[in-house]
N, C-alpha and C positions, 0 to 999 in steps of 0.2 A: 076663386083667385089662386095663381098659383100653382094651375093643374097641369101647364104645360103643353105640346099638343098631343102627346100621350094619349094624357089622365081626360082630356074632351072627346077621344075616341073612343074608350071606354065606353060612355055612357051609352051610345047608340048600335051596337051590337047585334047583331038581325038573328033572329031564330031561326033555324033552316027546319024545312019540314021532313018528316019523314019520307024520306026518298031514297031507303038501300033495296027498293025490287029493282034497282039499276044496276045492282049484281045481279044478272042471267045463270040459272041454272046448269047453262055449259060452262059459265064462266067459274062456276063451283067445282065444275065438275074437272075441269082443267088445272085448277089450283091440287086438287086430290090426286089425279094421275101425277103432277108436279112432286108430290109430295110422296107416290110410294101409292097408294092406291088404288089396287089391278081391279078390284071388283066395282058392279055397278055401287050405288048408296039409296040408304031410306031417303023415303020423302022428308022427315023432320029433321035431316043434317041442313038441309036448303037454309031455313028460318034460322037455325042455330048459328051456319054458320055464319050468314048477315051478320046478325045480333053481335056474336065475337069479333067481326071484322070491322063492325062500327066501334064497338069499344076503343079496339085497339089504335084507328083512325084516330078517334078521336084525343085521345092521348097523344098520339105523334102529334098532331095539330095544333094542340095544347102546348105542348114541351118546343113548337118548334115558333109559335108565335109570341111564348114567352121570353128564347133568346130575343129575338125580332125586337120585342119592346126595350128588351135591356140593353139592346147598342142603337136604342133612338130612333130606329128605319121605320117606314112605315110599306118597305116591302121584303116579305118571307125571301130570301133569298135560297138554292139548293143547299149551301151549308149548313142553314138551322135547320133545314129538316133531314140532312145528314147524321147532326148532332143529334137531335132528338130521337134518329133511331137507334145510334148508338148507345144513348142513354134507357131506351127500354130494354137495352139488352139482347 
C-alpha cells in the first residue's frame, strides 16, 4: 500500500543477460585509435575492455534511471542520461 507507481515497478525488474560480445573487436579497436592508439593491441585488452565498458554503462544507466524515478517519468529522457554522465565525471 502506498507504493505509488514507482515503488510497483520496482519489483519487476528484468535481468539482462550477459551480452557485451556485442562490442566487436573493430569496435574496440576504433575506440583505441579514437583515443591515441597507433599500434595494433593484445588479445586480453578485448575482454578487459568489455568488462570496463559494462561497468561504466552501467553506472550511467543507474545514475540516469535514478534522476528518471525522482521526477516521477517512467521514461529516461536524453537529459538524465546527460546528467548522469556529467555526474561520473
Amino acid at each position: 500500500k502506498g507504493l505509488g507507481k514507482v515503488g510497483a515497478k520496482k519489483r519487476h525488474r528484468r535481468v539482462i543477460r550477459e551480452n557485451n560480445q556485442g562490442i566487436t573487436k573493430p569496435a574496440i579497436r576504433r575506440l583505441a585509435r579514437r583515443g591515441g592508439v597507433k599500434r595494433t593491441l593484445s588479445g586480453l585488452v578485448y575482454d578487459e575492455t568489455r568488462n570496463v565498458l559494462k561497468v561504466f554503462l552501467e553506472s550511467v544507466v543507474r545514475d540516469a534511471v535514478t534522476y528518471t524515478e525522482h521526477a516521477k517519468r517512467e521514461t529516461v529522457t536524453a537529459l538524465d542520461v546527460v546528467y548522469a554522465l556529467k555526474r561520473q565525471g
